[in-house]
Every structure is written in structure tokens, then in C-alpha cells.
C-alpha positions in Angstrom: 87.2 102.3 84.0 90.5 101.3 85.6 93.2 98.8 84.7 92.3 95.5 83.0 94.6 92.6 83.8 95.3 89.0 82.7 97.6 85.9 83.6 97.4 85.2 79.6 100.6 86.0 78.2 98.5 86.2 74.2 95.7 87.6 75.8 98.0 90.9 77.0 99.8 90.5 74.0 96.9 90.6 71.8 95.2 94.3 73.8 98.6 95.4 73.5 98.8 95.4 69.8 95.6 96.6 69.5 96.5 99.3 71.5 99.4 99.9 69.4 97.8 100.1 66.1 95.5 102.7 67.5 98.5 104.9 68.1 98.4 104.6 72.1 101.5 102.5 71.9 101.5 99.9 74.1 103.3 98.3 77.2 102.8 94.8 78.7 104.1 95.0 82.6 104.3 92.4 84.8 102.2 93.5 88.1 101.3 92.5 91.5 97.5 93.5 92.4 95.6 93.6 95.8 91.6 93.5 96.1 89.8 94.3 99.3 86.3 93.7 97.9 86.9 91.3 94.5 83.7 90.3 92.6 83.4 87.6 89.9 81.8 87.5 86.6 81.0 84.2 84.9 80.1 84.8 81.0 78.5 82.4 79.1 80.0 83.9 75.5 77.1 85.6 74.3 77.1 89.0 76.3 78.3 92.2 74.6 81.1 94.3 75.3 78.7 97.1 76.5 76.9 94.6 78.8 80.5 93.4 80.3 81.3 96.6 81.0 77.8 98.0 82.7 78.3 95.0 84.8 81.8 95.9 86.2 80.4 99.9 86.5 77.6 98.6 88.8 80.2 96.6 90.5 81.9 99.4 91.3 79.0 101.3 92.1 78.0 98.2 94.9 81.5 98.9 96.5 83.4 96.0 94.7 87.5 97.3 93.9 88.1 94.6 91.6 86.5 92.3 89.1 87.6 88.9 88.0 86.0 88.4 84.6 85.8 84.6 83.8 85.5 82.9 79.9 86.3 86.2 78.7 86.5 86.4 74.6 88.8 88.8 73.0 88.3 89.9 70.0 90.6 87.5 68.3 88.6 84.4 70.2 91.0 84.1 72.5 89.3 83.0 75.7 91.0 83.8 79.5 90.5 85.5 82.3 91.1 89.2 83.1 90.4 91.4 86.2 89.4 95.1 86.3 91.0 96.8 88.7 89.5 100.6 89.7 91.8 103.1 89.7 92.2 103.6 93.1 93.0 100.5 93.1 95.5 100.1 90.5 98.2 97.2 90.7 101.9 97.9 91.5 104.8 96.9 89.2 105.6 93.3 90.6 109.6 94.5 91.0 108.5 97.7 92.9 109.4 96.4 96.2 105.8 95.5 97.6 104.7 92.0 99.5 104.0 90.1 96.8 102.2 87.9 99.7 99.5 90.0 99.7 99.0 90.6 95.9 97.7 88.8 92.8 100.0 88.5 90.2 99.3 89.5 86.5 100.3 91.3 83.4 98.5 94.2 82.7 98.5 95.3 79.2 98.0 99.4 79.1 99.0 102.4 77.0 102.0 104.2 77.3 
């Protein structure tokens, strides 16, 4: 489904343990994202995981490359924004050299 993304330092922190105790390990980067097509989703707090994530599939599917997920609620109630990303559309590692005046800027949190 891509690369998820957030500005929220606990909210990359907390996926990343998750991912960790899962045995994926787990690796916070800072990174530098550019959308061509970005859609928005505003939740209201009751929608399921599996509802969020048919959203950002038919997203995809209506040409969006990018999804800015608004009052999302992680498991642990933390509450924040994240962005999907598809893969083709991946962010770059903020200190790899690209124009970071035509990126977004975020910390993905993603198994190693």
C-alpha cells in the first residue's frame, strides 16, 4: 500500500515500535516527499482501519499519488496526521541531495 508518513515525532515513534515488536525492526527517517495528485481524507474517529484503508486503495485507483489522512487515531489514541505515499511515489531521504523546495517534509516510520 506504499509508505505512510507523519510530521508527529510520537506518532512515527509509536508505528515504529510496533513494528519492532513484530520482528520487522524498525527505522524512523527523516524524508522529503512530492505529490503530483494529493487527496485528503477528513475522519471523524469512528471509521475502521479497513474502511481507512479502502478509502486510500480507491484513491489510488481515481489517479490520486498521495493521501493526507487528517484526525488520524493510532492505536495508542494518539491523534495526527499521516500521508500515504504509493510506491511509485515514495519520498526521498531529506539529506539525499533533492530540492527540498519542491517536497513535503516528514518522517516516515518503515521496516528495515
Amino acid at each position: 500500500m506504499g509508505v505512510s508518513t507523519t510530521r508527529n515525532p510520537e506518532l512515527a515513534a509509536e508505528f515504529a515500535d510496533r513494528a519492532a515488536r513484530s520482528g520487522n525492526g524498525q527505522n524512523i527517517l527523516p524524508l522529503l516527499h512530492r505529490a503530483n495528485r494529493p487527496a485528503q481524507i477528513d475522519l471523524t474517529g469512528h471509521e475502521t482501519n479497513h474502511q481507512i484503508a479502502a478509502t486510500v486503495a480507491q484513491a489510488w485507483e481515481d489517479g490520486y499519488d498521495a493521501v493526507l489522512i487528517r484526525n488520524f487515531t493510532s492505536p495508542s489514541s494518539t491523534i495526527g496526521q499521516v500521508t500515504a505515499a504509493q510506491p511509485r511515489n515514495q519520498g526521498h531521504e531529506s539529506y539525499g541531495g533533492h530540492d527540498s523546495r519542491s517536497f513535503n517534509g516528514a518522517a516516515a516510520a518503515q521496516p528495515r
